[in-house]
C-alpha positions in Angstrom: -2.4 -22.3 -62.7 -5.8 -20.9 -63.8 -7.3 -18.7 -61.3 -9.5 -17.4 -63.6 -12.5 -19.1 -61.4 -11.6 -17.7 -58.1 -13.3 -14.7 -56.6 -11.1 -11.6 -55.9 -12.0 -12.0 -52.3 -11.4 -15.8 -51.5 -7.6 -14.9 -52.7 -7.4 -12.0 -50.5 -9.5 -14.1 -47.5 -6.7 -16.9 -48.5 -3.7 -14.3 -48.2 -5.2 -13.5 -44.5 -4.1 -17.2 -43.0 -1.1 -17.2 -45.5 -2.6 -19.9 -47.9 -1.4 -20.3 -51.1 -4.5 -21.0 -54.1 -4.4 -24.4 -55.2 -6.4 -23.6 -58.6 -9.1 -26.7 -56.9 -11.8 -23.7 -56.1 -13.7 -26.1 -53.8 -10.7 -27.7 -51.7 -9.6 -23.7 -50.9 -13.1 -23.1 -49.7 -13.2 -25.6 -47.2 -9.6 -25.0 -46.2 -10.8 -21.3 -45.6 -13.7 -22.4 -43.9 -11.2 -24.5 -41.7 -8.9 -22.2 -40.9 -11.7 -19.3 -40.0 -13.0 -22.3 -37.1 -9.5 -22.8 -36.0 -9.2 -18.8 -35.5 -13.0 -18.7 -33.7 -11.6 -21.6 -31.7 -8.5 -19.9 -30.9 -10.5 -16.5 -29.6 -13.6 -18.3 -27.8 -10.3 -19.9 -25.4 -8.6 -17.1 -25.3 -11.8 -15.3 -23.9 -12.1 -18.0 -21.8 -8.5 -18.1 -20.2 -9.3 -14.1 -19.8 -12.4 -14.7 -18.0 -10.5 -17.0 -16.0 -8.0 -14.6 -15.1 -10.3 -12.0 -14.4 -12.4 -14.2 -12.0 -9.5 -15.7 -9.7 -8.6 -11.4 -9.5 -12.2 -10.9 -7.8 -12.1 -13.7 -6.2 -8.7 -12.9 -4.7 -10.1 -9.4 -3.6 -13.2 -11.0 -2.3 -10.7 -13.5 -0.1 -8.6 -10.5 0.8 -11.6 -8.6 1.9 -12.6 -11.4 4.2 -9.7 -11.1 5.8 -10.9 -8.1 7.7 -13.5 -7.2 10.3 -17.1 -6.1 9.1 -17.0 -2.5 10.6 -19.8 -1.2 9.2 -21.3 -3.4 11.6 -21.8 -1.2 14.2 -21.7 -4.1 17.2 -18.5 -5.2 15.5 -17.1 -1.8 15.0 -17.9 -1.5 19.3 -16.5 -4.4 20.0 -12.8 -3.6 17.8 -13.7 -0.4 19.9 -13.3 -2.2 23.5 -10.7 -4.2 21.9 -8.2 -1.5 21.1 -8.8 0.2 24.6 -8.1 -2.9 26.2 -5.0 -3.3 24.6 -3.9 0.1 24.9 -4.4 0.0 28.8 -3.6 -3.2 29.8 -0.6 -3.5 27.4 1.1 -0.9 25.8 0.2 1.6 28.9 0.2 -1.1 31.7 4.2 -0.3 32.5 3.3 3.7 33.0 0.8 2.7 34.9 -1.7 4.8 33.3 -5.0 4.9 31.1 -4.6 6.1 27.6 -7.4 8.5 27.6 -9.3 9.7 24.8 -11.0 13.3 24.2 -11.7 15.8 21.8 -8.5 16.1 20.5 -8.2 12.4 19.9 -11.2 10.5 19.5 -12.4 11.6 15.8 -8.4 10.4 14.9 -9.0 7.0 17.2 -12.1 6.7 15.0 -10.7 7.2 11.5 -7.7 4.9 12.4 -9.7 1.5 13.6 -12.1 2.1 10.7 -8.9 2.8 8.2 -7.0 0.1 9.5 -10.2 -2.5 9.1 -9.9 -1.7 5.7 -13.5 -0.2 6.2 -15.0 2.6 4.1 -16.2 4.2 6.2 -12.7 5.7 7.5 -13.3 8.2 4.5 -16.4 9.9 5.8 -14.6 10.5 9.5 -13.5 13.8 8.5 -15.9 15.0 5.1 -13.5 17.7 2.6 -9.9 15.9 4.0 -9.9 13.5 1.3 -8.8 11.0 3.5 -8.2 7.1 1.2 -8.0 3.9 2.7 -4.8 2.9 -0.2 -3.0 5.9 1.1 -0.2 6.2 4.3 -0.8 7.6 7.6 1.1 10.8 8.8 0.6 11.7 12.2 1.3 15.3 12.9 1.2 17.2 16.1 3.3 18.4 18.6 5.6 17.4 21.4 4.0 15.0 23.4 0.6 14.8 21.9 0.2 11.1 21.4 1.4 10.1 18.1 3.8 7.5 18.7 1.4 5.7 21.8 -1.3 5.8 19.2 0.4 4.1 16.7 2.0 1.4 19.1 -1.6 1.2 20.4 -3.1 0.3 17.0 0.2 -2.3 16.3 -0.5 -4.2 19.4 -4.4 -4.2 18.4 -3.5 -5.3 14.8 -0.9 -7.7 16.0 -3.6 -9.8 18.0 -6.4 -9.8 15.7 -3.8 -11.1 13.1 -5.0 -7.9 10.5 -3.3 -8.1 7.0 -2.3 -4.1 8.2 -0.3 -5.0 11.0 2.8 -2.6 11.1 6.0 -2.4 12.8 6.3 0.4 14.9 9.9 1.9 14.8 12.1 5.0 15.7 14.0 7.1 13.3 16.8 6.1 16.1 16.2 2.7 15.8 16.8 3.0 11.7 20.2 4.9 11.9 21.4 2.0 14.5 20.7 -0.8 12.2 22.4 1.0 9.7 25.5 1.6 11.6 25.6 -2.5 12.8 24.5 -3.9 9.1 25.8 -0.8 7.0 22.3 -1.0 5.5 18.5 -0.4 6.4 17.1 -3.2 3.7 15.1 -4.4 6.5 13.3 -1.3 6.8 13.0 -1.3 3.3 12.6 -4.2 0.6 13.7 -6.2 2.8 15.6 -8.5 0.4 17.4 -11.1 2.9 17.0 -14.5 1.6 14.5 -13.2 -1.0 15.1 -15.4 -4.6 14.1 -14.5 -8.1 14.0 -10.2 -7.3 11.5 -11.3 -5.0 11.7 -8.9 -1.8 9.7 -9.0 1.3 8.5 -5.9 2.4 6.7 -5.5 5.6 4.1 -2.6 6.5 6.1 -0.3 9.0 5.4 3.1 11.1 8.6 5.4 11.3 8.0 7.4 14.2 10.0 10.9 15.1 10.6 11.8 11.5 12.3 14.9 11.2 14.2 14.4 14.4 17.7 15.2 15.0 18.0 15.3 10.8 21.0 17.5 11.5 22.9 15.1 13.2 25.5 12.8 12.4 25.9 8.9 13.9 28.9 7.5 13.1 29.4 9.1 9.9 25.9 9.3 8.8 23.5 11.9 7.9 20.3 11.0 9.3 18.4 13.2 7.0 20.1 10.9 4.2 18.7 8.2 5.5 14.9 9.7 6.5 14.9 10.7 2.7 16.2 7.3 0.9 13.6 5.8 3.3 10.6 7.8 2.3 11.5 7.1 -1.4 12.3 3.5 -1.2 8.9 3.1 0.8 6.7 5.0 -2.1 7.9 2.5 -4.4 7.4 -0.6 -2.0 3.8 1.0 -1.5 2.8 1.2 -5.4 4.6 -1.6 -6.3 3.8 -4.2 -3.5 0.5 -2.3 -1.4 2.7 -2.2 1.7 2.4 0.5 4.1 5.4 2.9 5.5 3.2 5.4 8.5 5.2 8.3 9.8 4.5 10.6 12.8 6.4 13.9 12.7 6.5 17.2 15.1 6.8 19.2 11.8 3.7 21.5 10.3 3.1 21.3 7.0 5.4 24.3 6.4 8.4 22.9 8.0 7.9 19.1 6.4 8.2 21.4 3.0 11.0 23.5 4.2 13.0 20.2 5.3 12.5 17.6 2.8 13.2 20.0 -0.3 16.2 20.9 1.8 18.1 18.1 0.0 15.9 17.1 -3.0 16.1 20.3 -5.7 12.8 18.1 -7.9 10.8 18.1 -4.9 10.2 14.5 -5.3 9.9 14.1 -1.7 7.0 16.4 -1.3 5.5 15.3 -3.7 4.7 11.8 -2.7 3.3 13.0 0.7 0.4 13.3 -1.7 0.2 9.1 -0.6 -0.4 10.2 3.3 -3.6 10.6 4.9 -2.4 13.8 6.6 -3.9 13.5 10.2 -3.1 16.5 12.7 -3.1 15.8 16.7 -3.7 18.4 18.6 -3.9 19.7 22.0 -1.5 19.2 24.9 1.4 17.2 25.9 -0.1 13.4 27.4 3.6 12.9 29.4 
């Protein structure tokens, strides 16, 4: 075959979409020219199925959005206000038969919390230099008594009834070790696989109150601080892997929450991914 005829770079242009030279000069041209539209074809719908993608995400963040209260509204943010301290009194405080009072040492925390768990923004400017996030978990720290737990049952009744996508569970450290001494595991409090099909789990936001508690103690053979710490891992990757929430409250400073959870883990892995927790202290007196 006599390729005399044919430039240097129609063979090379020809080698690009694995075509052979056919020594008819014209015939390769055109089948060069075709094979370049099939490629621009190929691209312009490949952009398109991209674009496509990349508009059902927004619009999938845009729906998820909507599922929240506009807090920045201030009459909206007043009346989630009245809202919450209905609940709180009439519900979650009604059998003590008293009001859940808020002061100084809890109303900036009551503040950040209805914003944060509105998904609104404006959570991050409740307490300027924290570095407070609205993707990150809640820790509740204070001492005995100081409201911790009643807060965070307060705000799971409040989400429960407004049917917000952050609803948690709120649950004891006790209430973990007994599920794992009926079931012999705590999957429920973690990826909650049950029934799940194709490495599918269920996860569900959750609030593990008390942890730190009696992590010395043994329940029918075991440890709870085995179980505190295989929680708090399992959660970190539920929470970066499937944006579901695991809250804590603890009576434990920031020196004993070091001093205990490197206690069994040598890497410090543990401490390391309380760098996911809005840090929130609680101060002030014993409420009981």
């Amino acid at each position: 075959m006599n390729l005399s005829n044919y430039p240097s770079c129609l063979l090379e242009e020809l080698g690009k979409y694995n075509l052979k030279p056919t020594g008819n000069l014209d015939w390769d041209k055109a089948m060069l020219q075709t094979m370049r539209y099939r490629a621009s074809d190929k691209a312009m719908y490949a952009a398109m199925e991209l674009t496509n993608v990349i508009k059902k995400a927004e619009e999938d963040k845009q729906k998820s959005q909507e599922a929240y209260p506009d807090l920045t509204d201030n009459t909206v943010y007043e009346m989630h206000s009245r809202l919450f301290m209905y609940i709180a009194n009439n519900i979650v405080m009604a059998s003590q038969h008293r009001e859940f009072v808020i002061d100084d040492d809890n109303r900036l925390v009551i503040r950040f919390l209805l914003y944060y768990f509105n998904n609104c923004p404006l959570a991050e400017d409740v307490f300027p230099g924290r570095g407070y996030k609205l993707h990150k978990n809640i820790m509740l720290q204070g001492g005995l008594g100081v409201g911790k737990t009643m807060i965070m049952q307060c705000f799971s009744e409040y989400l429960k009834r407004i049917n917000s996508p952050r609803f948690f569970h709120n649950l004891s450290v006790t209430q973990m070790v007994n599920y794992y001494t009926i079931h012999n595991n705590f999957d429920r409090y973690t990826f909650y696989e049950e029934d799940s099909k194709g490495f599918m789990p269920k996860p569900e936001n959750v609030c593990l109150n008390d942890v730190g508690l009696n992590d010395d103690k043994i329940f029918y053979g075991m440890n709870t601080s085995v179980l505190t710490d295989d929680f708090l891992l399992a959660r970190n990757d539920i929470w970066a892997g499937w944006d579901k929430f695991a809250h804590i409250t603890t009576n434990l400073d920031e020196k004993a929450l070091i001093a205990r959870f490197t206690k069994g883990d040598k890497y410090g892995r543990l401490v390391d991914r309380f760098k996911t927790y809005n840090v929130i202290p609680v101060t002030g007196k014993s409420r009981r």
